[in-house]
C-alpha positions, -999 to 999 in steps of 0.1 A, spaced: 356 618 -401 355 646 -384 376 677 -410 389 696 -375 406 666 -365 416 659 -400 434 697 -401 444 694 -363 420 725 -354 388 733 -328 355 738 -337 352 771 -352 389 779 -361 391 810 -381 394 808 -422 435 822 -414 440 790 -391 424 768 -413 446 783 -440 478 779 -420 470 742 -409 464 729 -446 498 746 -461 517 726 -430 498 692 -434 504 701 -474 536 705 -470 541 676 -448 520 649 -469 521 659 -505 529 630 -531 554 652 -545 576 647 -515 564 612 -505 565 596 -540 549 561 -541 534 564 -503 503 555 -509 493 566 -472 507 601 -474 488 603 -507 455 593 -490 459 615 -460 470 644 -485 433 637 -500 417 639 -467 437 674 -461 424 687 -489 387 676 -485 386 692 -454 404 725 -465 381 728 -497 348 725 -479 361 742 -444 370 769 -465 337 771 -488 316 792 -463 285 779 -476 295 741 -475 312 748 -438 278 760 -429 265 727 -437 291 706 -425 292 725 -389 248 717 -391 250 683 -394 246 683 -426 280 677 -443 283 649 -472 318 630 -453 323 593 -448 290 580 -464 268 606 -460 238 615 -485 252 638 -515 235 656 -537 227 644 -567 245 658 -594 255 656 -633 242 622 -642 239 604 -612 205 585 -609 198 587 -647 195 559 -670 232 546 -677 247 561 -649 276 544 -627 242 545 -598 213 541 -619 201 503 -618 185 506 -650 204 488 -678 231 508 -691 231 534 -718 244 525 -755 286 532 -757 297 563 -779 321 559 -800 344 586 -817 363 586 -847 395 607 -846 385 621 -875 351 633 -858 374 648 -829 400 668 -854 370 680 -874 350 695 -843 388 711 -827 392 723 -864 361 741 -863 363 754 -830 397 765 -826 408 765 -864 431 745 -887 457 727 -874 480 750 -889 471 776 -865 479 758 -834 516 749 -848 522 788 -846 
């Protein structure tokens, strides 16, 4: 997938037409104003891919070498991924956490205070 196309711009637009052509697709597409249209939603998704990294210079740098990370290309590793447990690993998976609600209050409580607090 090529993210020109996807915004409806040339090779080497300028940051202010890549701008422009994401607020008009935005507009056009957003599930806000297409409620339940699960193609508008999808093309809204592809609008935004391309505006994030088209407007990231350093990932548009990539992308416009070759090297961009669309439609199956090799990402980075990141966060978890490859490690034991992971949704990519093929090791066997990691032991489930579980969490009390108790354990959950406690740690808010002693990060942000008592409850009481937060009613205020």
């Amino acid at each position: 997938m090529d993210l020109y196309i996807v915004l409806g711009l040339a090779h080497g637009a300028t940051e202010a037409d890549i701008k422009r052509a994401y607020r008009r697709l935005a507009r056009r597409f957003h599930p806000d104003i297409n409620p339940g249209d699960r193609v508008a939603e999808a093309r809204f998704r592809q609008i935004l891919d391309a505006y994030e990294t088209l407007m990231d210079p350093q990932r548009r740098s990539r992308y416009d070498a070759g090297q961009g990370f669309e439609m199956g290309e090799q990402r980075p590793k990141s966060g978890f991924e490859g490690s034991p447990g992971s949704f990519t690993s093929t090791s066997s998976p990691a032991p489930a956490i579980h969490f009390s609600s108790n354990a959950c209050t406690s740690a808010a409580s002693s990060t942000i205070g008592p409850r009481e607090e937060l009613m205020r």
